[in-house]
C-alpha positions in Angstrom: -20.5 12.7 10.3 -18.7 10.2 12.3 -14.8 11.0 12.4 -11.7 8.2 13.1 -8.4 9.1 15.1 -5.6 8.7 13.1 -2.3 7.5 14.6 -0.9 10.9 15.0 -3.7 12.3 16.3 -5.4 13.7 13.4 -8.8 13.3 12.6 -10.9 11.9 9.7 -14.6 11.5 8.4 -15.0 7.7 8.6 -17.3 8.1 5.1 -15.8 10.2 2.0 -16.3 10.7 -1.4 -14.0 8.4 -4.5 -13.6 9.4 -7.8 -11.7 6.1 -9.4 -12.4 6.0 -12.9 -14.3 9.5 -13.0 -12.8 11.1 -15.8 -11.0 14.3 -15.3 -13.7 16.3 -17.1 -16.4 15.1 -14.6 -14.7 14.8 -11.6 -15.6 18.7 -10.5 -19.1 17.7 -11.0 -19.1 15.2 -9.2 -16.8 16.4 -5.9 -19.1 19.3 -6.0 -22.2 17.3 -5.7 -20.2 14.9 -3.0 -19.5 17.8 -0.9 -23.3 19.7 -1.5 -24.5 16.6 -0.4 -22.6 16.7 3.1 -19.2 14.5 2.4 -16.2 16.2 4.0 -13.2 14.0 2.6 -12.6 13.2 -0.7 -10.4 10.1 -2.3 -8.2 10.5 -5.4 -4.7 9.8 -6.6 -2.5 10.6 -9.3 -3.0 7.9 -11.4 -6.6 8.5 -11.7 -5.8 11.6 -13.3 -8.3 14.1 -11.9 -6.8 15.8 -9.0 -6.9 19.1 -10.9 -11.2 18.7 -10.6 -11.0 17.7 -7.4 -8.8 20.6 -6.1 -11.5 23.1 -8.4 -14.2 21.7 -6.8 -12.6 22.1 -3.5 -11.7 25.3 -4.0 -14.9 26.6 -5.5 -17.4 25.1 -2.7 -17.4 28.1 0.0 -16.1 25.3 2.6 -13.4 26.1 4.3 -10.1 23.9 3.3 -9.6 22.9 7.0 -13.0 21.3 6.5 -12.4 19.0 3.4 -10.3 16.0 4.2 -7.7 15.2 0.8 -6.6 11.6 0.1 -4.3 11.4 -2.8 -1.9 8.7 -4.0 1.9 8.2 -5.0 1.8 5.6 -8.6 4.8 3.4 -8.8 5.8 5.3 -12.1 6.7 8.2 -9.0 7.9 5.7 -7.0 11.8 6.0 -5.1 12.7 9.0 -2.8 13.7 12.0 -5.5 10.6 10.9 -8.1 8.1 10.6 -5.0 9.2 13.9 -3.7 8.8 15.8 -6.6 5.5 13.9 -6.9 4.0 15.4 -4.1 4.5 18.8 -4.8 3.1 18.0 -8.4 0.0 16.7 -6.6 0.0 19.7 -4.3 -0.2 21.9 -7.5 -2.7 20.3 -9.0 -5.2 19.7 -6.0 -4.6 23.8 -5.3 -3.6 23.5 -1.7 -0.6 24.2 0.4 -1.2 20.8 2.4 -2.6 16.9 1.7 -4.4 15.4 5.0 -3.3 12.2 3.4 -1.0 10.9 1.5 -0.3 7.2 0.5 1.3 5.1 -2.0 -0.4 3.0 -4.2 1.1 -0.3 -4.9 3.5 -2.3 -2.6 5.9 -2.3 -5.7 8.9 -0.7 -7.2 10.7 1.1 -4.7 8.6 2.0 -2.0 11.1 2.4 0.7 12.5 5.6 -1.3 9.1 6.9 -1.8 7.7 6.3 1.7 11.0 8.5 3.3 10.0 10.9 0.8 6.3 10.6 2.7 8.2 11.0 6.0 9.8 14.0 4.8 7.1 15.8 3.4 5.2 15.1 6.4 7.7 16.8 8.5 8.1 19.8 6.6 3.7 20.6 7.2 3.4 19.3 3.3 0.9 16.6 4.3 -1.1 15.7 7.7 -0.8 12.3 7.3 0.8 9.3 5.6 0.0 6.1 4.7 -0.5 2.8 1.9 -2.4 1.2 -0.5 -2.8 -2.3 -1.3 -0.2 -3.5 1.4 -1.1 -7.4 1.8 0.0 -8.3 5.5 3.3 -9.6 4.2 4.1 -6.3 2.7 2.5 -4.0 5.7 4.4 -5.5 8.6 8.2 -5.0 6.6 7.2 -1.5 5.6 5.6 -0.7 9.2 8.3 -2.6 11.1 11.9 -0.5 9.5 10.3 2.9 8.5 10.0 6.2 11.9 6.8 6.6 10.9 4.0 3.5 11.3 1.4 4.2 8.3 -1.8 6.1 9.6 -3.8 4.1 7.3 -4.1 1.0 4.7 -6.5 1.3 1.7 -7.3 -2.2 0.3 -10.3 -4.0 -1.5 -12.7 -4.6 1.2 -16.5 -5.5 1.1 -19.0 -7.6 2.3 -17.1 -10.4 -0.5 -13.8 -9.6 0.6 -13.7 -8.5 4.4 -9.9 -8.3 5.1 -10.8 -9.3 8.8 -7.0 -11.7 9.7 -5.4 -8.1 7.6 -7.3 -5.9 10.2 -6.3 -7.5 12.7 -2.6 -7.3 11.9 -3.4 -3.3 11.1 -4.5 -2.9 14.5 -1.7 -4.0 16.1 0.6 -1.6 14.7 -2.6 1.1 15.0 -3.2 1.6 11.5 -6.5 1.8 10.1 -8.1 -0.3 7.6 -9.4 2.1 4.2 -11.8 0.5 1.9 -11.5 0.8 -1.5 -14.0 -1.0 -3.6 -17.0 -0.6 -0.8 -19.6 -1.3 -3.2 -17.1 -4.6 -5.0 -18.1 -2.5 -8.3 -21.3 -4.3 -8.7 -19.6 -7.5 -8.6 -20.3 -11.1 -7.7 -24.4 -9.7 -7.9 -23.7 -7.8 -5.0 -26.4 -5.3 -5.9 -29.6 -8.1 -5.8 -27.6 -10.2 -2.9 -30.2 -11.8 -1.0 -29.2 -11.4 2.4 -28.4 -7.6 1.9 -31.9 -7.3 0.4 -33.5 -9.3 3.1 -31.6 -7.1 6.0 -32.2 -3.6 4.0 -36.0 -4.1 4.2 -36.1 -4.4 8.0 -34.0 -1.1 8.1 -35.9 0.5 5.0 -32.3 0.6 3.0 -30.6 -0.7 0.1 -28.3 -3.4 -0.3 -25.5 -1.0 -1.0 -26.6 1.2 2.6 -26.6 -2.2 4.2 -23.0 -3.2 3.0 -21.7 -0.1 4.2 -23.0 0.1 7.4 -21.3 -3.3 8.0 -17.8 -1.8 7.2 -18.3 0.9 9.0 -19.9 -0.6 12.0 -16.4 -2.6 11.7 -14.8 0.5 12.0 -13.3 0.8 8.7 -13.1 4.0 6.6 -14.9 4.0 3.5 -15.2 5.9 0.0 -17.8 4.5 -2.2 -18.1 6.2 -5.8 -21.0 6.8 -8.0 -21.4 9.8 -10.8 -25.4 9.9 -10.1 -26.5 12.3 -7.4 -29.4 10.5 -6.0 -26.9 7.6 -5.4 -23.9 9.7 -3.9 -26.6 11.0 -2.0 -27.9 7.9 -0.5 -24.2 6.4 0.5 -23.9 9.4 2.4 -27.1 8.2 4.5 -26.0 5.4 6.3 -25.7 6.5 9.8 -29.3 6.8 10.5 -29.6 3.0 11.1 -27.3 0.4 13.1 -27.4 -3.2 12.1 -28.1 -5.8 14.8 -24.8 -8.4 15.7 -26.9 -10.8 14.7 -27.2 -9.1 11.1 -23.5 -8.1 11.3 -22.8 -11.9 11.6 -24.8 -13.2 8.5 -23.1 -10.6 6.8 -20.1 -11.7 7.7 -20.9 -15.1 6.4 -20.7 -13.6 3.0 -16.9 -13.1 3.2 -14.8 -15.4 -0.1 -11.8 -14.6 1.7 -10.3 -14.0 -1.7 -10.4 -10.5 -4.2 -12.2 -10.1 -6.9 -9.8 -8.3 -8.8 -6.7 -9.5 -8.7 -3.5 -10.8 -5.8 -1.1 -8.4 -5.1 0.6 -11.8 -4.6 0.2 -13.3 -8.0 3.5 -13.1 -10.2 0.4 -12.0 -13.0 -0.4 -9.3 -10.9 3.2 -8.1 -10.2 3.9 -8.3 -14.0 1.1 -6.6 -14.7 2.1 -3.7 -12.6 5.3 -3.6 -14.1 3.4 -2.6 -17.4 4.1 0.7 -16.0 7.5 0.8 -17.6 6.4 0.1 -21.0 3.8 2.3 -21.0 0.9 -0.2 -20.5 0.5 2.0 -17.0 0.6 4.8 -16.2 
């Protein structure tokens, strides 16, 4: 299993296990199955609702907890410095573990200032290893990055072979922040399960599509967490490491990129009011 170096030092499997929209009654199965299968980090947050199965599962595998690698996520609901706080050590409770390797928030909404010093501090006190954001456009990373002590570890956004986030890596890198995939797999979208060209490059590598479109993320050194419920599939984006893709498959990959998502812009006013459901209880 191939491991990144945070910013602080600490290390991370480049390939884990997500459980977005698994529901809370399967998500033990499924992290179980994850980790029999070989995966050693494991992506949830508390808006998905199913950190409780993921800490079981954890817990019940035999492996020891210095060995799995925890991602969880603040929602804006817990957003501002004494909601975050408290946040955390509900997550902490429910995941079953005196520590979180990682810890971001999930939307560059609300107040995220308050919530990211109550990162800082809980990082500090041993609570988690590691701290970091989700869905941070450029705009938003560099003014969070640029006036908080601690630069974020990592960046989780929507990035596949559709959406590549290559101008946003590059603007990670230079404050030494990792790019996170969420999304690996585009949720089927935009037929990216029969695309041609991931076809045509699987079947000189004896791999899927999917395979293919991971290896290229991670090849472009970005940390992924695709999700599936069905073994044989968990199974098989854990085997992507057994084949390198040549630069000149990397580039007609590459070619693929819209440059745009495919679910929504944190930068649409939609979006934003969306998000704000939150406070009406649209979202949670």
């Amino acid at each position: 299993m191939k491991e990144v170096t945070l910013n602080n030092g600490v290390k991370m499997p480049q390939l884990g296990y997500g459980v977005y929209q698994v529901e809370p009654a399967e998500a033990k199965r499924c992290v179980s199955d994850a980790l029999a299968v070989g995966y050693r980090m494991v992506d949830t947050a508390q808006a998905y609702a199913n950190e409780e199965g993921v800490g079981q599962a954890v817990k019940e595998s035999g492996i020891p907890r210095s060995e799995v690698f925890i991602v969880s996520k603040i929602w804006i609901s817990n957003f501002g410095y004494e909601r975050a706080k408290q946040s955390i050590d509900n997550s902490l409770r429910s995941l079953q573990t005196e520590y979180i390797d990682l810890m971001l928030l999930h939307q560059p909404f609300c107040d995220y200032y308050g919530a990211y010093r109550a990162l800082e501090e809980a990082y500090r006190e041993g609570k988690l290893r590691a701290i970091g954001v989700s869905n941070f456009q450029p705009n938003h990373f560099i003014d969070l990055a640029s006036n908080v002590e601690i630069v974020p570890a990592v960046n989780q956004v929507e990035t596949h072979v559709f959406c590549q986030q290559r101008r946003a890596q590059q603007y990670m890198n230079e404050f030494g922040t990792l790019t996170m995939s969420w999304g690996p797999l585009a949720e089927g979208r935009n037929g990216f399960f029969t695309n041609a060209e991931l076809i045509a490059i699987g079947l000189k590598h004896n791999k899927s599509a999917a395979q293919v479109a991971l290896r290229y993320l991670t090849q472009r050194d970005v940390i992924i967490i695709p999700k599936s419920v069905n073994r044989d599939r968990i199974e098989q984006n854990f085997n992507i490491y057994d084949f390198e893709l040549t630069p000149e498959e990397m580039v007609r990959i590459e070619a693929l990129d819209l440059g745009k998502s495919l679910f929504f812009d944190h930068n649409d006013p939609e979006t934003v009011k969306m998000f704000m459901g939150w406070r009406n209880g649209f979202l949670k």
